[in-house]
Backbone as JSON Lines, residues from 0, in Angstrom:
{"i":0,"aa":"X","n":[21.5,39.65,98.74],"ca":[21.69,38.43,99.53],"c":[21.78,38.8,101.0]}
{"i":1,"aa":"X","n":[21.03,37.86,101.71],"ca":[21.07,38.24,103.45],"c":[21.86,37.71,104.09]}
{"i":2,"aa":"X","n":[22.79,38.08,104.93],"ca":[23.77,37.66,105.78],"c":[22.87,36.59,106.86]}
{"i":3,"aa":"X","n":[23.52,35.41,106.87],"ca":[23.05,34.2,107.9],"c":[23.94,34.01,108.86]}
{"i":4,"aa":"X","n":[23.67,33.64,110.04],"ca":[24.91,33.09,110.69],"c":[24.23,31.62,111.18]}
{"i":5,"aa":"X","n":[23.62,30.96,110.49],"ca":[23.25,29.52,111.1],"c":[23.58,28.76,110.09]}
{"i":6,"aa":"X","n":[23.66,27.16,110.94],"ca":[24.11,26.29,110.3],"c":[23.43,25.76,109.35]}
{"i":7,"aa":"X","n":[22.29,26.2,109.01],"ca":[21.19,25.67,107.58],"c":[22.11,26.35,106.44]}
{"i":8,"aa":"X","n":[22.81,27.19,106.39],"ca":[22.96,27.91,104.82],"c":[23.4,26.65,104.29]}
{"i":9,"aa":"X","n":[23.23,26.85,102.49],"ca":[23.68,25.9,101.8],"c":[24.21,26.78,100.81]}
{"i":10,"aa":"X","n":[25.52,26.97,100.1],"ca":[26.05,27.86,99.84],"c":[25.76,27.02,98.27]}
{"i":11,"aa":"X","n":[25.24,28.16,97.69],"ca":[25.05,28.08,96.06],"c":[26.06,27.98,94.93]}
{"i":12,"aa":"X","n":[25.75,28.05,93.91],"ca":[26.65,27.95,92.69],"c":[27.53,29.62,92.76]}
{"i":13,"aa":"X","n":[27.33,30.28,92.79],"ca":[28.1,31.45,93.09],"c":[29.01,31.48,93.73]}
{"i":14,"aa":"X","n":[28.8,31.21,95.6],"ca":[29.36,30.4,96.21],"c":[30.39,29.33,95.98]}
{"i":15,"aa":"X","n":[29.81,28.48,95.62],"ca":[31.1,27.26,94.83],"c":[31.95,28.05,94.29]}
{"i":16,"aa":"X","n":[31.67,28.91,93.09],"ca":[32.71,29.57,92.03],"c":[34.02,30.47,93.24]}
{"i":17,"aa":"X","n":[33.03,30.9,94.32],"ca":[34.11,31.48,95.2],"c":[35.38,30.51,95.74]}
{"i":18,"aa":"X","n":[34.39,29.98,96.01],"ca":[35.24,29.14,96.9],"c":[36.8,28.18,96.45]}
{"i":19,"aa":"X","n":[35.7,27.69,95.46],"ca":[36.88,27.24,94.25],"c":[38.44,28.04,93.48]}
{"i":20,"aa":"X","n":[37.79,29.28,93.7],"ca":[38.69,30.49,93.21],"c":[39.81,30.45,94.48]}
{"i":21,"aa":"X","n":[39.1,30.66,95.52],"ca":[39.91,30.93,96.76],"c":[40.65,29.89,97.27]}
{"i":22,"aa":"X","n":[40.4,28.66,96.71],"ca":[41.2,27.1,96.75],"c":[42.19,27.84,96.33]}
{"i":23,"aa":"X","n":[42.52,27.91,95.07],"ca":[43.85,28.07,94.11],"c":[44.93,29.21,94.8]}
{"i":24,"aa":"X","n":[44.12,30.48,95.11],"ca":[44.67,31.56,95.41],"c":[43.89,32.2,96.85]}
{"i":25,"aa":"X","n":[44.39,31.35,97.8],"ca":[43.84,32.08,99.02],"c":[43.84,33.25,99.68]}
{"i":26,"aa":"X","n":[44.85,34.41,98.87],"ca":[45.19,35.51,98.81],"c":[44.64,36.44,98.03]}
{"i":27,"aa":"X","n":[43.58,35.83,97.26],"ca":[43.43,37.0,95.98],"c":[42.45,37.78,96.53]}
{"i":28,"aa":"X","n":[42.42,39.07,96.05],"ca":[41.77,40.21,96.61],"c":[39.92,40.25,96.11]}
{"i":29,"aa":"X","n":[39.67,40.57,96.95],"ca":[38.3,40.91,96.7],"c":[37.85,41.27,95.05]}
{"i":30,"aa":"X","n":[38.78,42.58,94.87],"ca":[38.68,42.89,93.56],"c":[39.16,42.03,92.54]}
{"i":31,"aa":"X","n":[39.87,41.11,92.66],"ca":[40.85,40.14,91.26],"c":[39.52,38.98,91.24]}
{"i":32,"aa":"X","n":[38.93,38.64,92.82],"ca":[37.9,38.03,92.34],"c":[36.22,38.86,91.69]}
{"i":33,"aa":"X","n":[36.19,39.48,91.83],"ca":[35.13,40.14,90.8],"c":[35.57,40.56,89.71]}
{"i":34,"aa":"X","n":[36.7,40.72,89.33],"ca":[36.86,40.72,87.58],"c":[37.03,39.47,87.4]}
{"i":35,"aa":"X","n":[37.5,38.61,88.55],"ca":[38.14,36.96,87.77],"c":[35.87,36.41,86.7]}
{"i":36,"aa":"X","n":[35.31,36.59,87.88],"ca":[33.94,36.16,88.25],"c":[33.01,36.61,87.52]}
{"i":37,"aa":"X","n":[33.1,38.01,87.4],"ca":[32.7,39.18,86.28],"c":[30.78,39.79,87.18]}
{"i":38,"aa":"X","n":[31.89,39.74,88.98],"ca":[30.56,40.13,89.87],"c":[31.09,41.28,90.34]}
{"i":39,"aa":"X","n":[30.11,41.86,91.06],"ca":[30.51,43.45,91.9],"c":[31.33,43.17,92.62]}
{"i":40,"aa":"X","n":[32.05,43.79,93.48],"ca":[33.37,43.47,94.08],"c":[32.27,43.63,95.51]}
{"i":41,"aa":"X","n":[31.12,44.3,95.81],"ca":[30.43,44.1,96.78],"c":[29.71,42.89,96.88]}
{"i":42,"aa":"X","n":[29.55,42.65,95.71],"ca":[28.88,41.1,95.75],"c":[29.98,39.67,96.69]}
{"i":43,"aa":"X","n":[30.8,39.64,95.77],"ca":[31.79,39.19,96.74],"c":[32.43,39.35,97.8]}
{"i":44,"aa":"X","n":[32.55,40.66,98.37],"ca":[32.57,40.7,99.85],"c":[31.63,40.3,100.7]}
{"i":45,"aa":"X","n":[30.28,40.58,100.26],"ca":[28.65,40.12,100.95],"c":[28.8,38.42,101.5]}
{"i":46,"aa":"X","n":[29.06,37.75,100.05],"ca":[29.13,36.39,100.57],"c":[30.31,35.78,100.81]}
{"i":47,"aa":"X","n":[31.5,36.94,100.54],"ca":[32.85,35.95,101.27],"c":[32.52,36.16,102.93]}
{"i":48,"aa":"X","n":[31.84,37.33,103.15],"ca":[32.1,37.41,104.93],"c":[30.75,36.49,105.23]}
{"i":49,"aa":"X","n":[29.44,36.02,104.15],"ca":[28.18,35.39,105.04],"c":[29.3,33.57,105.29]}
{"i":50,"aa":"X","n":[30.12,34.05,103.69],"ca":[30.71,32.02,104.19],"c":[31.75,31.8,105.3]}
{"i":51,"aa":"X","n":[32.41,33.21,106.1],"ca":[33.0,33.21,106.97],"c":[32.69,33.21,107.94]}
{"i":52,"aa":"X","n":[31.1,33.96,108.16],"ca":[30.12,33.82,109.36],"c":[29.61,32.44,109.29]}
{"i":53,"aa":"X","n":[29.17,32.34,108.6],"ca":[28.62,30.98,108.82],"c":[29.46,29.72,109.1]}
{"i":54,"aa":"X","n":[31.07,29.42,109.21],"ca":[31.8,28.83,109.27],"c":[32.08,27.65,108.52]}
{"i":55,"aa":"X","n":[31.69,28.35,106.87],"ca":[31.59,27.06,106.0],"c":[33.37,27.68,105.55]}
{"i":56,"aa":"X","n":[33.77,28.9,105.68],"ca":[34.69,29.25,104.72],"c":[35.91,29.68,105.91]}
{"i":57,"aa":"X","n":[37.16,29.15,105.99],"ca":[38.24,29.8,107.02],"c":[39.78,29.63,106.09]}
{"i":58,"aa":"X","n":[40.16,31.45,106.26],"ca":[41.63,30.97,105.39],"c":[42.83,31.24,106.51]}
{"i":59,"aa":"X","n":[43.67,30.11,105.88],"ca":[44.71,29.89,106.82],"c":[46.11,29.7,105.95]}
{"i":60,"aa":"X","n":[47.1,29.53,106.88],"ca":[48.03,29.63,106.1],"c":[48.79,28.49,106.55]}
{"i":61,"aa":"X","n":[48.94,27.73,105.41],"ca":[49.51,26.08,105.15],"c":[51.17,26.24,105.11]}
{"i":62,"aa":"X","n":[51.3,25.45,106.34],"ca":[53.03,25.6,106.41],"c":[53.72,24.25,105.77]}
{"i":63,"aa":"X","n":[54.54,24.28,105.03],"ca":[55.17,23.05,104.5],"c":[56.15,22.52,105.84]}
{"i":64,"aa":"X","n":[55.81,21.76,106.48],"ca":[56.35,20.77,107.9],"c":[57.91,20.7,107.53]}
{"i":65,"aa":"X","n":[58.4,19.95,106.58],"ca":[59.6,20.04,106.41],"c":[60.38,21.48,105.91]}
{"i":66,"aa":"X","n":[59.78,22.29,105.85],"ca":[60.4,23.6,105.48],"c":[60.64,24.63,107.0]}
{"i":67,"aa":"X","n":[59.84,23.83,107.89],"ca":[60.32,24.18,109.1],"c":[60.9,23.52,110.32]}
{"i":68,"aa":"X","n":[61.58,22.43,109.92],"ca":[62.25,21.43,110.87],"c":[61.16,20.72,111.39]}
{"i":69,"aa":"X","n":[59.53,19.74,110.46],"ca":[59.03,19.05,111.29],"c":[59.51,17.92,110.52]}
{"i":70,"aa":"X","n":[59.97,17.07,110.43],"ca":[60.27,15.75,109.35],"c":[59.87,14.36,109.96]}
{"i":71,"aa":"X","n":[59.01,14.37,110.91],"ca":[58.65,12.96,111.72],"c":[57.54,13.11,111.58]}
{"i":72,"aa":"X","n":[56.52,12.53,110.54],"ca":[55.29,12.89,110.23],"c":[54.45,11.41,110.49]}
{"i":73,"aa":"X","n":[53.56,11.28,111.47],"ca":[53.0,9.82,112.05],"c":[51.69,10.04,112.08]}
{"i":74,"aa":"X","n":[50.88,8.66,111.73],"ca":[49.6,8.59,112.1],"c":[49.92,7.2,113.81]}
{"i":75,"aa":"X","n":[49.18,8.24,114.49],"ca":[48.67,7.17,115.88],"c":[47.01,6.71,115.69]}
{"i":76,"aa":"X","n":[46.8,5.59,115.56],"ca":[45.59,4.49,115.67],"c":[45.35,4.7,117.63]}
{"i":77,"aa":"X","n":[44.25,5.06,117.76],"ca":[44.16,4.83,119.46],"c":[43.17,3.9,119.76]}
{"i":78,"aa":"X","n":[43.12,3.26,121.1],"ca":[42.71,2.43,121.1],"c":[41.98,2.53,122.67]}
{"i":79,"aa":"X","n":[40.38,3.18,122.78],"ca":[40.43,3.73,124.54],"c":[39.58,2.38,124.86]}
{"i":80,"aa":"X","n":[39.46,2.69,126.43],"ca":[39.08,1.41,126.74],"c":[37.68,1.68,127.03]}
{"i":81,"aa":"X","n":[36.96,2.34,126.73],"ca":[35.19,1.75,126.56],"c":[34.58,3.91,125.75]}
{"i":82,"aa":"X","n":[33.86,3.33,125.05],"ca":[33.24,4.22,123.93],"c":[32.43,5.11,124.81]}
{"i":83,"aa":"X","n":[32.5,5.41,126.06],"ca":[31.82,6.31,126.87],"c":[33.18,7.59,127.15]}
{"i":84,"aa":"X","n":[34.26,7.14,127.11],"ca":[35.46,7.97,127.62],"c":[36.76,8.02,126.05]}
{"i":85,"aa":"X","n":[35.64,8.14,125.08],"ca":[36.67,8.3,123.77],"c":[36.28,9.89,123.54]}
{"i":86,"aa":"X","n":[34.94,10.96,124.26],"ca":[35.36,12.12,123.74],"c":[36.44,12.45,125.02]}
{"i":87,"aa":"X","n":[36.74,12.12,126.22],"ca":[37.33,12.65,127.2],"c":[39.03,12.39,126.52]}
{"i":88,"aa":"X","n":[39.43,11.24,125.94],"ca":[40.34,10.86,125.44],"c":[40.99,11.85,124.19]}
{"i":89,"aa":"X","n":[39.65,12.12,123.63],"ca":[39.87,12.94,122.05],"c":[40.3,14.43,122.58]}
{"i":90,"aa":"X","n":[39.91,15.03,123.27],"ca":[39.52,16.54,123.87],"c":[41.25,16.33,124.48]}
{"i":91,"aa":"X","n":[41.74,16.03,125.14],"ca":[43.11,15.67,125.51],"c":[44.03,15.45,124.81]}
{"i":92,"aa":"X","n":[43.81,14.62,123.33],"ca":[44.84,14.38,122.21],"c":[44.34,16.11,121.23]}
{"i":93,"aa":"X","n":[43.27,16.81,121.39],"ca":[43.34,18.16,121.08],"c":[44.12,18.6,121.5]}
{"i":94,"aa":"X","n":[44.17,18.86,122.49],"ca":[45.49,19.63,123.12],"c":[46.62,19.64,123.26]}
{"i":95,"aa":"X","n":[47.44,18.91,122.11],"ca":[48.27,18.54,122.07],"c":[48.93,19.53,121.16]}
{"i":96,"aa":"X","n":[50.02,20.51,120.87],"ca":[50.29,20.95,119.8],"c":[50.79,20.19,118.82]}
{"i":97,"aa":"X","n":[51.38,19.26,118.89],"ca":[51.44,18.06,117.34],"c":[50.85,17.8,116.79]}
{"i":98,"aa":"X","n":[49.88,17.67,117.42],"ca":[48.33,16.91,116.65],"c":[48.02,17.65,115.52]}
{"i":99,"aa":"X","n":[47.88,17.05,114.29],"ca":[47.38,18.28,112.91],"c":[46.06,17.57,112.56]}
{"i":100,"aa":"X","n":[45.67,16.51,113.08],"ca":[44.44,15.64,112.68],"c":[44.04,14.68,113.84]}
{"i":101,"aa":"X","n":[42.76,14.74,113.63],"ca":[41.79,14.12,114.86],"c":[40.82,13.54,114.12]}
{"i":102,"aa":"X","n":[40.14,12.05,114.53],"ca":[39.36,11.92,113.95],"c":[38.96,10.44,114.37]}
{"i":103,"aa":"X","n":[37.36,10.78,114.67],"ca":[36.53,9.28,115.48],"c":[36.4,8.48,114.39]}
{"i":104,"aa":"X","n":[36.86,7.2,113.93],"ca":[37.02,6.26,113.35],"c":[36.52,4.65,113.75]}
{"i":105,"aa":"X","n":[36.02,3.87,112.91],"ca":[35.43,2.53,112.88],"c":[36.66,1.43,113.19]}
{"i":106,"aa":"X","n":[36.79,0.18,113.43],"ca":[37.4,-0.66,113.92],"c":[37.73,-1.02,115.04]}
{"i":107,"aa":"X","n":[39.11,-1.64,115.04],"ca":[39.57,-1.79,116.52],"c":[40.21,-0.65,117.56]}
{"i":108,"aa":"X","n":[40.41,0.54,116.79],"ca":[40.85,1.89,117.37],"c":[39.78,2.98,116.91]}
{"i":109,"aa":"X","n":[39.64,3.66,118.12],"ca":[38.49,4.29,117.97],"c":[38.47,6.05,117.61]}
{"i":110,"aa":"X","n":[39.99,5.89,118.06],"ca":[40.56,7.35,117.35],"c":[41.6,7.4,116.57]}
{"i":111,"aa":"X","n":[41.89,8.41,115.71],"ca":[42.92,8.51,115.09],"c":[43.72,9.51,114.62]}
{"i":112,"aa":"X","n":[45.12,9.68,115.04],"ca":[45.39,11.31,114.67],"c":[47.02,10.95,113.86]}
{"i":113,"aa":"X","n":[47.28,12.17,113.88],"ca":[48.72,12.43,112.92],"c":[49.38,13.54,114.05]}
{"i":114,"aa":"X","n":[50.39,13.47,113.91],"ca":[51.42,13.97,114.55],"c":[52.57,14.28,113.9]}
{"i":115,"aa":"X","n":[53.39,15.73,114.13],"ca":[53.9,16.39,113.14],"c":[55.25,16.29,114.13]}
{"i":116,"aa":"X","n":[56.08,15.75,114.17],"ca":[57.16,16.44,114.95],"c":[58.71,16.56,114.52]}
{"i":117,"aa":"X","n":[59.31,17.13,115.04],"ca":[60.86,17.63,114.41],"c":[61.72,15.93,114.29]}
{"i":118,"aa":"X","n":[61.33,15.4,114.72],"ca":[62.15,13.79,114.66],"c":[61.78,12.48,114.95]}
{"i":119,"aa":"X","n":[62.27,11.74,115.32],"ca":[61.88,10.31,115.76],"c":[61.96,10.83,117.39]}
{"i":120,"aa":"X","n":[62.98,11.2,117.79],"ca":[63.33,11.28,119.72],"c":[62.24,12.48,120.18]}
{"i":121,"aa":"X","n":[61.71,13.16,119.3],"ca":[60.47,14.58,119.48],"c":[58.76,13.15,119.52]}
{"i":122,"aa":"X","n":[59.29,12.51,118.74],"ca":[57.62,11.03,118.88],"c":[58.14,10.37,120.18]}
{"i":123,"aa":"X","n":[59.1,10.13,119.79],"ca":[58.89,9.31,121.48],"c":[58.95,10.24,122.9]}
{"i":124,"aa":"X","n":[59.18,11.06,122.78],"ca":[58.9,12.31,124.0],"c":[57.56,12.55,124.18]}
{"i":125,"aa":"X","n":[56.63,12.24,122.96],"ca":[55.08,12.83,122.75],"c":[54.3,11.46,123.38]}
{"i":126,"aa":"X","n":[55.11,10.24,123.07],"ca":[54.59,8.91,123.48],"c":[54.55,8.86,125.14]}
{"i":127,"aa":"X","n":[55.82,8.97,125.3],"ca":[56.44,8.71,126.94],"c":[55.94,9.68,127.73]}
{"i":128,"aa":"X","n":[55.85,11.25,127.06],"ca":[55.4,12.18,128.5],"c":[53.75,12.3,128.17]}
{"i":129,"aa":"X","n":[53.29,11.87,126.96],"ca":[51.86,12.61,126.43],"c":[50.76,11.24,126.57]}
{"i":130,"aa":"X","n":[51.26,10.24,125.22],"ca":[50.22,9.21,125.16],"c":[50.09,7.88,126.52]}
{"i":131,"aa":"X","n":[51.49,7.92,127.1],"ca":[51.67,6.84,128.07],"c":[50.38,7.04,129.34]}
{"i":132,"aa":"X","n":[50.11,8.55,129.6],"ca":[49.92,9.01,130.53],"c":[48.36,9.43,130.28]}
{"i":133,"aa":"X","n":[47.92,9.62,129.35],"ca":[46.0,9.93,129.19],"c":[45.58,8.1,129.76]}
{"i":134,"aa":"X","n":[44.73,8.9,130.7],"ca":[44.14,7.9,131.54],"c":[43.19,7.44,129.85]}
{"i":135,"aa":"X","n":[42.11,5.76,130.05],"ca":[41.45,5.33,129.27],"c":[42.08,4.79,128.36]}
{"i":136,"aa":"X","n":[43.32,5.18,127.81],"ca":[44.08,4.39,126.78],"c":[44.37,3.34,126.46]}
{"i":137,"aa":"X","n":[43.61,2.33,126.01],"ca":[44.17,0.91,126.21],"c":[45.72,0.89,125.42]}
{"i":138,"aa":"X","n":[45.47,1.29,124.13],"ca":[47.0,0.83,123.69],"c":[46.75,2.09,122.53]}
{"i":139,"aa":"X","n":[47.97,2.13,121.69],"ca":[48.24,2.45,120.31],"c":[49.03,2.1,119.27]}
{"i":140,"aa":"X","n":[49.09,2.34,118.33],"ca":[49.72,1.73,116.82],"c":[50.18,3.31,116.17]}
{"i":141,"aa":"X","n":[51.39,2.96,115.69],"ca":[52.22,4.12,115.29],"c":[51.99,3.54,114.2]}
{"i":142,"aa":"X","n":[51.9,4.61,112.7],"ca":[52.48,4.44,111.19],"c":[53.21,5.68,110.81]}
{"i":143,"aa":"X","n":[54.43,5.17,111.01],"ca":[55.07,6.78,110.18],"c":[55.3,7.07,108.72]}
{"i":144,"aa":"X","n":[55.08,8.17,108.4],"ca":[54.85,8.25,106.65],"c":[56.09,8.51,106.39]}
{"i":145,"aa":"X","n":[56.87,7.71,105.4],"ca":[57.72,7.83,105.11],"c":[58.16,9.23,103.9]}
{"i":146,"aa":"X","n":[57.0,9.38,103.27],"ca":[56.82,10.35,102.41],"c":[55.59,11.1,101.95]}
{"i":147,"aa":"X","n":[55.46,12.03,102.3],"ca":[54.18,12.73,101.8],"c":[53.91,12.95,100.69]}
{"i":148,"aa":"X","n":[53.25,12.82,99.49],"ca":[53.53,13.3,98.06],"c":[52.4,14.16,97.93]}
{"i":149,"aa":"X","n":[50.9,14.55,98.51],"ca":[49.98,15.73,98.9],"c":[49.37,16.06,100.19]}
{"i":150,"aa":"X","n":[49.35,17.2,100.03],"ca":[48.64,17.83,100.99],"c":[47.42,18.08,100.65]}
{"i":151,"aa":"X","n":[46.35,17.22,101.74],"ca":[45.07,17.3,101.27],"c":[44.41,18.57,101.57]}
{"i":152,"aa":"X","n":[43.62,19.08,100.59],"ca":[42.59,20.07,100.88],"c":[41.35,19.79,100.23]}
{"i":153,"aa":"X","n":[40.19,19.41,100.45],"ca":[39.3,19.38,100.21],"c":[38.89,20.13,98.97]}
{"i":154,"aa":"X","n":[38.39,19.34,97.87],"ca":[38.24,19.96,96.51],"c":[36.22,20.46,96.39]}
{"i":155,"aa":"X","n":[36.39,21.96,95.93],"ca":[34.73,22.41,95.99],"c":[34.32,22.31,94.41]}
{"i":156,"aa":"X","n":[33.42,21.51,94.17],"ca":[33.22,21.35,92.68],"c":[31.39,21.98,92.53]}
C-alpha cells in the first residue's frame, strides 16, 4: 500500500476495521492490533500513519469536563449581522479556549458553539468580556445542558 498525503484517499474496509478497533481502544498497540486483525503488525503501521497523514485519523485524549472542575456545559446559538462577516466572527469564537464546538448552521443563528466552563459566574465572564465585545454580533441565545448522558464520537461502520 502507498502512502498518500491528499485529500482524495478513501480509506477501505481494512481501514474501517482499524479504525473501528481504535474507537474502542485508542491506546492499543500496533501489535494487539495485528493479532486483534490477524494482519502484519507492518501492515498496520503502513496505514495507521497513511490515515494520520492524510488527516482522516487523529488520537486524542478525551477529558471527562466534570472530572476536572468544568460543570457549566452551554450551547451559544449566534446570531452575526450579515453572512459576509460570519467567518470573521467564527475564527474569533475559535479562539476562545472554552469553545469545544464550532459549527456554521441553518436558521436564524448562523453559528453555533458549546462552551465548557468551571460555573455559571466563569459563562458570564465569557459573555461580558468575550461575546459582548466581537464586533458583527447581532445577538445570542444561551442553552445550558443540564446533563450530559454521551459523549459523542463519531461511529466508523
Amino acid at each position: 500500500m502507498e502512502t498518500t498525503n491528499t485529500n482524495d484517499y478513501q480509506p477501505d474496509e481494512i481501514d474501517h476495521l482499524i479504525l473501528q478497533t481504535l474507537q474502542n481502544d485508542g491506546r492499543k498497540s500496533f501489535s494487539d492490533l495485528a493479532k486483534e486483525l490477524g494482519m502484519a503488525v507492518s501492515t498496520i503501521s503502513k496505514r495507521y500513519m497513511n490515515l494520520v497523514d492524510c488527516g482522516i485519523l487523529a488520537i486524542i485524549g478525551r477529558v471527562e469536563p466534570e472530572r476536572i472542575g468544568l460543570n457549566a456545559y452551554a450551547s451559544i446559538n449566534v446570531q452575526v449581522d450579515t453572512l459576509a462577516n460570519v467567518e470573521r466572527v467564527a475564527q474569533e469564537l475559535m479562539a476562545l479556549p472554552e469553545v469545544s464546538f464550532l459549527a456554521l448552521r441553518t436558521g436564524d443563528f448562523q453559528l453555533e458553539i458549546n462552551v465548557m466552563c468551571r460555573d455559571n459566574s466563569h459563562l458570564m465572564e465569557i459573555l461580558r468580556n468575550n461575546m459582548d465585545k466581537i464586533n458583527h454580533v447581532r445577538k445570542y441565545e444561551i442553552n445550558m445542558y443540564l446533563k450530559v448522558y454521551k459523549w459523542g464520537r463519531s461511529g466508523v461502520s
